[in-house]
Structures are given as C-alpha cells and as structure tokens.
C-alpha positions as CSV (number, residue, x, y, z in Angstrom):
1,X,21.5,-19.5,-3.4
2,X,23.3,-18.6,0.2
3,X,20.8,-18.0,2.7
4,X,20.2,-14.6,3.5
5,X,21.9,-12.6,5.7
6,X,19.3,-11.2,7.4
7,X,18.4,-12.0,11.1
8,X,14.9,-13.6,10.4
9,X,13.5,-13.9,6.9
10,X,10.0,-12.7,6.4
11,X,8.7,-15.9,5.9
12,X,10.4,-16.9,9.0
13,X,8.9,-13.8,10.2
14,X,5.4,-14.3,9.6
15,X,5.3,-18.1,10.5
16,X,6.3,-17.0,14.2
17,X,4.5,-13.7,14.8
18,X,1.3,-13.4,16.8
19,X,0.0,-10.8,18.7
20,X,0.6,-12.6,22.1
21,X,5.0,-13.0,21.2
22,X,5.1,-9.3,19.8
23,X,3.1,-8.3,22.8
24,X,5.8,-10.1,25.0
25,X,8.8,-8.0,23.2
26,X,7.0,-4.5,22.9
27,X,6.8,-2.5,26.2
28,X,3.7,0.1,25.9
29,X,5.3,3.3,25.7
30,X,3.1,5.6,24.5
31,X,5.6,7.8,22.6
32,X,4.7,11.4,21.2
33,X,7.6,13.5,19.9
34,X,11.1,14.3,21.0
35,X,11.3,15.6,24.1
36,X,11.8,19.3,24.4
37,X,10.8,20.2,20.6
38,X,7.8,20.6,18.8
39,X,9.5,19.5,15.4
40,X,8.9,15.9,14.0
41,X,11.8,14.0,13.4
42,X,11.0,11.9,10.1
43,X,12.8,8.8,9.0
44,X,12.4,7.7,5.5
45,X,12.7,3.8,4.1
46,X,12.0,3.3,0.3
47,X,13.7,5.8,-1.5
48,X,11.7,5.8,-4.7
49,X,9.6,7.8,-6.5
50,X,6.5,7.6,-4.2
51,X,8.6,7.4,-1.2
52,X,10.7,10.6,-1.7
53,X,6.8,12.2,-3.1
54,X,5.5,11.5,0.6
55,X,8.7,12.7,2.2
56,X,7.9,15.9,0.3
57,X,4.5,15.7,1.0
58,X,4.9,15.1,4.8
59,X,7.7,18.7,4.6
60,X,4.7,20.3,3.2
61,X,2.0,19.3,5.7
62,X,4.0,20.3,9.2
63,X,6.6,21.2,11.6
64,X,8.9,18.6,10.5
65,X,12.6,17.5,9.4
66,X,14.1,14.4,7.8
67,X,16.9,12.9,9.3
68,X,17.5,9.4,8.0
69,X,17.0,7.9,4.8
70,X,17.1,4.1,3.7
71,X,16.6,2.5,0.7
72,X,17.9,-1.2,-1.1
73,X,19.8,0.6,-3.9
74,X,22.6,3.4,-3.1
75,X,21.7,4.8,-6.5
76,X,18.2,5.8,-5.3
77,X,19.0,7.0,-2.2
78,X,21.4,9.3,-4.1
79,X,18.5,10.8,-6.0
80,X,15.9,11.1,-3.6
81,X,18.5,13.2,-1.6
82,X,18.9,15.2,-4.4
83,X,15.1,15.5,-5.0
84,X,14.5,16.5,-1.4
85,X,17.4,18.9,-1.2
86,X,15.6,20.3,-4.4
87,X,12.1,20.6,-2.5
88,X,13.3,21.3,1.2
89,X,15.6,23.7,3.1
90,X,17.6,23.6,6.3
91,X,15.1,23.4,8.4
92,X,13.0,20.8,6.7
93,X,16.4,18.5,5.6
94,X,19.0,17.5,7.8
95,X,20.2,14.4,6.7
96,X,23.7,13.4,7.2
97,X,26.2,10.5,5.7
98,X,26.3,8.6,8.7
99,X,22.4,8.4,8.5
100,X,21.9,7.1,4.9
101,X,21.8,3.7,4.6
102,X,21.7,1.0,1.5
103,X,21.1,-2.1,1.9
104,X,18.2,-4.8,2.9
105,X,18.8,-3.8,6.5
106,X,18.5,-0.4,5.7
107,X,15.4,-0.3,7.5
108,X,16.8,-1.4,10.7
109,X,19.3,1.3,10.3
110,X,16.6,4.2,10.2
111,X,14.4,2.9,13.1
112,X,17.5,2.5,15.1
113,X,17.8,6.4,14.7
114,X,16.6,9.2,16.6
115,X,13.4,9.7,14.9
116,X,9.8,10.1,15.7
117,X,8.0,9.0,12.9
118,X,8.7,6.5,9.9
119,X,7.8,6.8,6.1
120,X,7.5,3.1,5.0
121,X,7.8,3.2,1.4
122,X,9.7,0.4,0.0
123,X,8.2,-2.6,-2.5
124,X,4.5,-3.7,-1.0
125,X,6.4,-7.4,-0.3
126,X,8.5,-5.6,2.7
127,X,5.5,-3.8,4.3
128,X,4.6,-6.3,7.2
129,X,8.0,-6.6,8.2
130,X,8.7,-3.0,8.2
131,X,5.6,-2.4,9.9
132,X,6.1,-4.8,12.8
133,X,10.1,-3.4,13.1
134,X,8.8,0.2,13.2
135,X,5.9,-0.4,15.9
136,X,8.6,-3.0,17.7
137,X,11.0,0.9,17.7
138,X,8.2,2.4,19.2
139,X,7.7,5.1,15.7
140,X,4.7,6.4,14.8
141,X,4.0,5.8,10.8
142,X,2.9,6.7,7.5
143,X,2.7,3.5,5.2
144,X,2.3,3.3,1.8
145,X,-0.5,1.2,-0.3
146,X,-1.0,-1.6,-0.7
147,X,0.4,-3.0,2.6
148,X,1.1,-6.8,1.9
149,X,1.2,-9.0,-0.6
150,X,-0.3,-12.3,0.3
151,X,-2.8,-13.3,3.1
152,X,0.3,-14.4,5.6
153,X,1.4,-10.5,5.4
154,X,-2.1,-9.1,6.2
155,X,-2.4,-11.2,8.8
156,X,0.8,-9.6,10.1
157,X,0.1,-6.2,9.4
158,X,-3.2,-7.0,11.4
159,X,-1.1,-7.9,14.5
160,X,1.3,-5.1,14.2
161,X,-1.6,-2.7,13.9
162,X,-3.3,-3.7,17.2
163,X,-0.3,-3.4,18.9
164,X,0.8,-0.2,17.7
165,X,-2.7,0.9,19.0
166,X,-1.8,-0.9,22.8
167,X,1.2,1.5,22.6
168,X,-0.5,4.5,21.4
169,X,1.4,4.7,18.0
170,X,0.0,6.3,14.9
171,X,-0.3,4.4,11.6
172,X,-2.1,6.5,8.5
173,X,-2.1,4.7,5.3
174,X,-1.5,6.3,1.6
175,X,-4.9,5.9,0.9
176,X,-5.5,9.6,0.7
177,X,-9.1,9.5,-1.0
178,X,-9.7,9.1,3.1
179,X,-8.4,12.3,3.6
180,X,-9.6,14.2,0.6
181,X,-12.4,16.8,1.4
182,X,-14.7,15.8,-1.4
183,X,-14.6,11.9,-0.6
184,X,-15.4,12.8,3.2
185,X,-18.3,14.6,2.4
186,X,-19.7,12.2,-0.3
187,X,-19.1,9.3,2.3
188,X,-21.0,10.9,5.0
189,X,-23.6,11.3,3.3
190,X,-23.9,8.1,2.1
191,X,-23.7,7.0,5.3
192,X,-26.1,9.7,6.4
193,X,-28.7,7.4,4.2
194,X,-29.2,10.0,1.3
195,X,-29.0,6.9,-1.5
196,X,-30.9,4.7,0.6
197,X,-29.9,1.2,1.5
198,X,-26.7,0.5,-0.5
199,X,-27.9,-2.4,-3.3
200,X,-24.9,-2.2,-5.8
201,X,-21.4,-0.8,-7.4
202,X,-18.9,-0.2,-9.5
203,X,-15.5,0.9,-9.7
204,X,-12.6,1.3,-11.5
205,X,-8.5,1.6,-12.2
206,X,-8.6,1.7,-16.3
207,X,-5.7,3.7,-17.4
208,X,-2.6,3.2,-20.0
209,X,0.7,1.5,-19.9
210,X,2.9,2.4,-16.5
211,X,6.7,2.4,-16.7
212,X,7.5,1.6,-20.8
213,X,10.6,2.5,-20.7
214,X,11.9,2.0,-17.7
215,X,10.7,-1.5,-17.8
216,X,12.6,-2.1,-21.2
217,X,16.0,-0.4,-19.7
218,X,15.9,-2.5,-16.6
219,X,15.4,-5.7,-18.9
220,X,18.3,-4.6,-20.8
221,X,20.2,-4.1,-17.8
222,X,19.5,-7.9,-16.8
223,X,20.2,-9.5,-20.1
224,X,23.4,-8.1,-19.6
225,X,24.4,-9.3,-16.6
226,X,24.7,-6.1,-15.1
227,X,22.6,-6.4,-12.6
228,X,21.4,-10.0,-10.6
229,X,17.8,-11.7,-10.9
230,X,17.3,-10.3,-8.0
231,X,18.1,-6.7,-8.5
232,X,16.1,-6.8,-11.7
233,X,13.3,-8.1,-9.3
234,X,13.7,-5.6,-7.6
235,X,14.2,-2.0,-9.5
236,X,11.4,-3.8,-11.6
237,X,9.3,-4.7,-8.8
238,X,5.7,-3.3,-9.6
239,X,5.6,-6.2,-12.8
240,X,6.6,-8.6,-10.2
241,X,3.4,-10.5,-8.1
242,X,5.4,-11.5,-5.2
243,X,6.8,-7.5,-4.8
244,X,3.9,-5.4,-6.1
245,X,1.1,-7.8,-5.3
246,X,-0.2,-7.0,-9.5
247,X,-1.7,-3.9,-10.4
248,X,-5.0,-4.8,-9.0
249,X,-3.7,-5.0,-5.5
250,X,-1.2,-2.2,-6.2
251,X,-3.3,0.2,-7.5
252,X,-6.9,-0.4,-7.6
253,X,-7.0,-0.8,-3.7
254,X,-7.7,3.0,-4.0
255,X,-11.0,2.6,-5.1
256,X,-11.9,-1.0,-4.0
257,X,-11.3,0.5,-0.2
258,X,-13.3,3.6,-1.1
259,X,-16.3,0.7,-2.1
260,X,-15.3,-0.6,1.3
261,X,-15.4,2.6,2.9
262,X,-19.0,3.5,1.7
263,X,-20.7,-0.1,2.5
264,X,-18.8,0.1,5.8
265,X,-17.4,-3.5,5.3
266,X,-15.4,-5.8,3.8
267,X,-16.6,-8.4,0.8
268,X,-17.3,-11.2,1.8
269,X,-17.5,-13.7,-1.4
270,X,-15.5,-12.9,-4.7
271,X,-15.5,-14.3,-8.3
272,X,-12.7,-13.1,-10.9
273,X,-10.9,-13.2,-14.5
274,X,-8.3,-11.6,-15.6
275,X,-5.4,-12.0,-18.0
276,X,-2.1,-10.6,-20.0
277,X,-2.9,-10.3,-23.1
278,X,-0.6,-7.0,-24.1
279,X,1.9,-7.0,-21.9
280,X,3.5,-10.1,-23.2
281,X,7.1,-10.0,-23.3
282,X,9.7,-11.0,-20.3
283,X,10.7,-7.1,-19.4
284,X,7.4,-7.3,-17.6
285,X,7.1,-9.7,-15.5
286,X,4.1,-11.9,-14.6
287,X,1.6,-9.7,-13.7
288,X,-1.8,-9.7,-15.5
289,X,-2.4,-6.3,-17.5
290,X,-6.4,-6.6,-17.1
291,X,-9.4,-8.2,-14.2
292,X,-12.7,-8.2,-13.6
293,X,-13.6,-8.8,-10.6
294,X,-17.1,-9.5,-9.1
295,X,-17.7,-8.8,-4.8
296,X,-20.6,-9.3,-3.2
297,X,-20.9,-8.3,0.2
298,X,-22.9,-9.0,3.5
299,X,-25.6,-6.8,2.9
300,X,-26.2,-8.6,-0.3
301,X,-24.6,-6.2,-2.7
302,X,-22.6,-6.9,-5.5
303,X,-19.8,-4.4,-7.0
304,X,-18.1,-4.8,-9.7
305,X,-14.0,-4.4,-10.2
306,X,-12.6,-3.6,-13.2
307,X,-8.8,-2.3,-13.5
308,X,-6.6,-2.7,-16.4
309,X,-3.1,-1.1,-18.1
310,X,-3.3,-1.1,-21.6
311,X,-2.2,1.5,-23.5
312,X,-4.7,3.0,-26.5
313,X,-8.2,2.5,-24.6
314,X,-10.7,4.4,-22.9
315,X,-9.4,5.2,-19.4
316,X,-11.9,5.6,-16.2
317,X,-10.6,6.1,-12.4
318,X,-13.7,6.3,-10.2
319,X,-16.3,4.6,-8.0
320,X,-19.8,4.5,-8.1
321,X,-22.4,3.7,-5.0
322,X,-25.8,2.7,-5.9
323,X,-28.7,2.6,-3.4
324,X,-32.3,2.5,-3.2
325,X,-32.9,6.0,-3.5
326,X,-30.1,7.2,-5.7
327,X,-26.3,6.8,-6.1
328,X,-22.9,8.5,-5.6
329,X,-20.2,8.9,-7.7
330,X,-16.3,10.0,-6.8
331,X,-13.3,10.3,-8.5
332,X,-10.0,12.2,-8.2
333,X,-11.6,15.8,-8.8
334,X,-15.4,15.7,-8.1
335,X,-18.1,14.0,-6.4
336,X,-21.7,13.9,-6.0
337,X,-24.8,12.5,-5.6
338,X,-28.0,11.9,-8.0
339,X,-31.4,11.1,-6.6
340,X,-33.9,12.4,-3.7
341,X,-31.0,14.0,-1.9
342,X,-29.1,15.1,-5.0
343,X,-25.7,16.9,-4.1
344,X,-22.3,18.1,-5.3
345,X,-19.4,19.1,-3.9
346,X,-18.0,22.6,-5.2
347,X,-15.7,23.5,-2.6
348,X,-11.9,23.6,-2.8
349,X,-10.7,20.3,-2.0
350,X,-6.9,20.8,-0.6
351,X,-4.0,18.7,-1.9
352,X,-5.1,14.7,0.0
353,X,-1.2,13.5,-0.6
354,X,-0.5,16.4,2.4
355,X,-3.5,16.5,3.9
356,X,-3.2,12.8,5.4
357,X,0.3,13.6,6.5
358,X,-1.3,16.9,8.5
359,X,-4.4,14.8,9.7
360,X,-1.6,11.9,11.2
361,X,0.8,14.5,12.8
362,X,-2.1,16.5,13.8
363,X,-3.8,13.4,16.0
364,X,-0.3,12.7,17.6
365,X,-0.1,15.9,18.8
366,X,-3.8,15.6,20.3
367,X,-2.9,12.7,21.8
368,X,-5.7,10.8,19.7
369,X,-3.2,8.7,17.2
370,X,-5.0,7.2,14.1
371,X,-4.7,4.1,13.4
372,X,-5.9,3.1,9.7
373,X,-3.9,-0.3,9.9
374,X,-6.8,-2.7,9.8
375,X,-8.8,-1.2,7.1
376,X,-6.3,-0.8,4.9
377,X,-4.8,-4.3,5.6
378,X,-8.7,-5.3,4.9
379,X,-8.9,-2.8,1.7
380,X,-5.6,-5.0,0.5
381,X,-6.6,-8.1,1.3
382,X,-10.3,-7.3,-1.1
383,X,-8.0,-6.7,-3.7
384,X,-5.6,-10.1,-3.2
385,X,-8.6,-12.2,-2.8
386,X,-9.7,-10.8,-6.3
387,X,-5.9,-11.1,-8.3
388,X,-6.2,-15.0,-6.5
389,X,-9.9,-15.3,-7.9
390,X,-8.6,-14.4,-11.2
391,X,-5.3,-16.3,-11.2
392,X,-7.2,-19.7,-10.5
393,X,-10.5,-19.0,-11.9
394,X,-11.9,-20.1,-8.5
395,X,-14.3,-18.4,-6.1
396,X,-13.4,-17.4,-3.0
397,X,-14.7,-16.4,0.3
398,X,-13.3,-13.9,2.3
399,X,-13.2,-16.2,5.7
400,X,-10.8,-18.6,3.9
401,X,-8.3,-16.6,2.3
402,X,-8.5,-14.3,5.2
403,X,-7.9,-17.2,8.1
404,X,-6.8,-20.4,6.3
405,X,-4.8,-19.3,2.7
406,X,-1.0,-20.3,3.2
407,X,-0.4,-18.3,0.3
408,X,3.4,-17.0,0.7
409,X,5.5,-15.0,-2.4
410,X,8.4,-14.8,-0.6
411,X,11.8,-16.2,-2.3
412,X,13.6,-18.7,-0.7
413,X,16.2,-15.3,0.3
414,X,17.3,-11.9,-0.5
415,X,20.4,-12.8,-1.6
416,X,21.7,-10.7,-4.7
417,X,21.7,-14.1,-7.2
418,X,19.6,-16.2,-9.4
419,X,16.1,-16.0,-9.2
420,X,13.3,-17.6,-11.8
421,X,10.4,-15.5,-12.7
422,X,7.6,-17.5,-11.6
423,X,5.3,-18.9,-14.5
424,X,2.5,-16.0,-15.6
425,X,-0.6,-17.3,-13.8
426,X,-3.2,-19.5,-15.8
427,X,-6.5,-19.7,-14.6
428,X,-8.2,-23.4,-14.4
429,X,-4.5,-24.3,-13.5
430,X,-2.9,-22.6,-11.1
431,X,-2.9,-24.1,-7.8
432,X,-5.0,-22.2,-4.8
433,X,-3.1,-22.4,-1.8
C-alpha cells in the first residue's frame, strides 16, 4: 500500500504529541462565540447515524445553526443533509456546497471554517486526532463515546484535554447518563453517603444483535469488489477492534463510567474473558460478541462487567452500587435506592441526548466551560483494559496499560486498498503489548 496522503498519520501523531509541543503550537485564546451574535455556529465531522442524531440533538438544545459538515463517505454526508434538512429549518441549517466535505481530511476542512463549536462523531479510532485538530482550531466540542481505541489514543486525548482547559475550551462527552436528571440525583446521593461505604457492583450492556443486515450488505458489497478493504473497514467499522475499540469499549463505557462515576475513581486492577461464539462469520469482523469482566478498585471494591450481543437471550442495561448500608440501582428510565435511606426518583427526567448539548453551550456562555475530557478518556480506557484482559487472558493493572502499554490499532495508512482483517483474538495467545 501507498503511504497515505495525509500530513501526519495518527500513529505518527501520537508518537510525537505531548502536552509541552502542543502547548508550543496552541496560543491560549480563550474563545466564546462569534463575535456580534448570540447564535452558535456548529461544525459537524462524522456523518453517521449518531453523528447527524447529536447534530439534531444539539438544534434542539439551543440557539444554534450548522454550517459545515464532514464525513469519509460522500454518500453519508448526502443523507445526513437530508436527515437534518428533515429535522431543522432556516434558521437551524445553513449548510452550503462549498462547506461539505468528503474525504479523510474532511475534518481539517470543517475546523478550518467559521464555526464555534465542533461535533466529533466519526469511527472511535479518529477521536484523538480529531480532538487535538479541533482544540489546536481553537473550537469548543461535543465528542462522542468512546474516545480512543488503544492506550496511545487516551494518552492523547488526555493531553488534548488539558490543553483545551489552558485555553478555556469546552469538551462534553456523549456520555449523557451525566447529564440525565435521574442519574444526577442517584449519584449525589450516593455520594452524599446514603449506601454507606461503597463495597461492591455490577453492571451491565446485555442486549441483541446490532447491525444484521447491514453487516451482511456491506460484506456483500466487499466480496464484490465494489468497495476496497478499507472502505469495508470502514462503513463496517463498529465489528472492527482497531475502529470501534469492540462492543465493550463502544458501548458498555456507558455504564462502566457510571460505576466510575459513583466510586469517584478509576479501577485500578482488572481480570477478563470473553469470546465470539455467535457472531462467527467474516461479515463481522473480529470483535468478541460476549465479556466478563471483573474490576476491583482502590477502595477495595470489586464490580463486575458483563456486556454481550447475542440475539435470543435475556437483555439487561443497568448498574448496580452496593454499599454498607444499602445499594443503588440506575438504568435508562429509573433509579433508586434500597436501604436505610431508601429513595426513588419520580420526577420527569428531560431527554439526556439534548440536555448535555444545553448543559455544554450553557457553561460557554457563563464563561465556566466543561471539560469532561479526562473522565471520559479514563471511563474508556476501564473499558480497553477489560477487552485487552479478555483478549489475552491476562490481568492487568491500570498503571501499566495506562503509562507503559504500546498498544497501537492503527493500519500501516488510510489509503483506499488492501487491508487483512486482523486474526479474532485468542485468549492464552495473543500477545499483550
């Protein structure tokens, strides 16, 4: 394969940032919104289903407008247009020919336009390097989950994060259980005491098959030869490790940074399995289709991880806190508590998809930016060290995949050619790196 095209690869990328040389290139700037107007300009990169959902989202939460759009694949650009044009009006859409852009420097395109804020929404592999291009613009942003990929990516997002803080840019992540009413009260009152000391956990991503079809059509598509290895990567990318990070890191971060969130840390030792034992055939990849995760944290707790995709089977998205004098338990429509200080939570709990687009654009314009980078490159990295765990059938500790893992699934480059499926991982065998 040609080398790509691109300026600086991401694994070039990563190998050369630090906070010290991005801190050398980014002038503190402190940027709010356009000058003269109270509406928010809004770029969009990642085109796709959740990226134009957000874009809606983030029309429903404010003042704002989109004006430039981005994304790999002309094709999906085309529809999310469509889909926003559908959902939006004038005032909320003005996107123009000149700024839609295809292509893997789309993103460059989109910063480099008059925007005040970013919606980074592409593949989880392109996250740290969209992150550090829209902080080096000077953009405030909404990223999707997860953030990264690998260890080398957190460790970027990290660095982009606490620079985008120096700067006084906002970063809210799409981990909107942080934003939903019911969660927020559960978690303050959790860390208000009213279980006790936190002892143990459990939580879970158990649901059906994701993307059947699709998966079959874009496999079909490949076999073809319509469409390169790595476009099938690509439009394919959530059964792909090195784009979606697995399901575990893709998905169950939701609930693995709400455990986070209520023990008010990070794990610090994990121990996994995990496998594929449905989801056998090529049009899916190599990601695993079940793990089992156990954490244990510095308090001396021990929660335990279970996600898994398989059609048929008894489904369960939730978490569950357990402490000394009772326990919580939260999922996507209710939360409560049982013990001495036994509560539930009745109110109305509005839509968390918009509500964490109000919450960033409202601390912008208070001129108290959030900044949810760390925790939810932290929340991500809980839920890598547990796919690696499971992949090698080793142990891990949080200090040596967080500081010393040179675990990298970038490709060699983004050229549109040949590219092998890595081998499904095999626990006992595959190499830790």
């Amino acid at each position: 394969m040609k080398k790509t095209n691109l300026s600086l690869s991401r694994r070039d990328f990563i190998k050369t940032t630090s906070a010290a040389t991005l801190a050398a290139l980014i002038p503190t700037t402190g940027v709010y919104f356009a000058s003269g107007s109270d509406k928010v300009r809004v770029g969009l990169i990642g085109c796709g289903g959740r990226g134009t959902g957000a874009a809606i989202d983030c029309i429903n939460s404010s003042n704002i407008v989109i004006t430039a759009m981005g994304d790999l694949f002309q094709d999906c650009l085309e529809s999310s247009l469509e889909r926003l044009t559908e959902k939006s009006n004038k005032e909320n859409l003005a996107v123009t020919p000149e700024r839609c852009f295809s292509g893997f420097d789309a993103f460059k395109k989109v910063l480099a336009c008059d925007i005040d804020l970013v919606i980074l929404a592409t593949p989880p592999h392109f996250r740290p390097e969209h992150l550090a291009a829209a902080v080096k613009a000077g953009k405030h942003i909404f990223m999707e989950k997860p953030v990264a990929v690998d260890p080398p990516g957190i460790r970027s997002v990290i660095t982009s994060s606490e620079i985008a803080a120096q700067k006084g840019l906002a970063i809210v992540a799409g981990t909107q259980r942080r934003h939903q009413a019911h969660y927020l009260e559960i978690i303050k009152r959790v860390h208000n005491g009213d279980i006790g000391e936190i002892v143990s956990g459990q939580c879970y991503w158990n649901m059906g098959a994701l993307w059947v079809d699709r998966a079959q059509q874009n496999w079909e598509n490949r076999t073809a030869k319509a469409w390169s290895d790595l476009e099938w990567h690509c439009r394919n990318w959530l059964f792909l490790t090195w784009l979606s990070g697995d399901h575990i890191v893709e998905q169950h971060v939701h609930n693995l940074d709400v455990i986070n969130w209520a023990i008010g840390s990070h794990p610090v030792k994990c121990s996994g399995m995990g496998g594929r034992q449905v989801r056998t055939a090529p049009q899916y990849g190599n990601i695993f289709d079940h793990f089992a995760i156990e954490y244990e944290y510095a308090n001396g707790a021990r929660v335990m991880s279970m996600c898994r995709q398989t059609d048929g089977c008894h489904n369960n998205v939730s978490e569950r806190v357990i402490g000394t004098q009772g326990f919580s338990y939260t999922d996507g429509a209710n939360g409560y508590i049982k013990g001495t200080k036994a509560f539930a939570y009745e109110q109305e709990s509005p839509n968390p998809y918009v509500q964490e687009h109000t919450d960033l654009i409202a601390s912008i314009r208070a001129g108290k930016p959030l900044n949810e980078g760390k925790r939810v490159a932290e929340s991500t990295l809980t839920a890598i060290m547990g796919r690696m765990s499971a992949y090698t059938g080793r142990a891990l500790s949080w200090d040596w995949v967080m500081n010393s893992s040179q675990l990298d699934l970038s490709p060699s480059s983004y050229e549109m050619g040949d590219l092998p499926v890595r081998p499904v991982a095999v626990p006992g065998k595959t190499e830790l790196m």
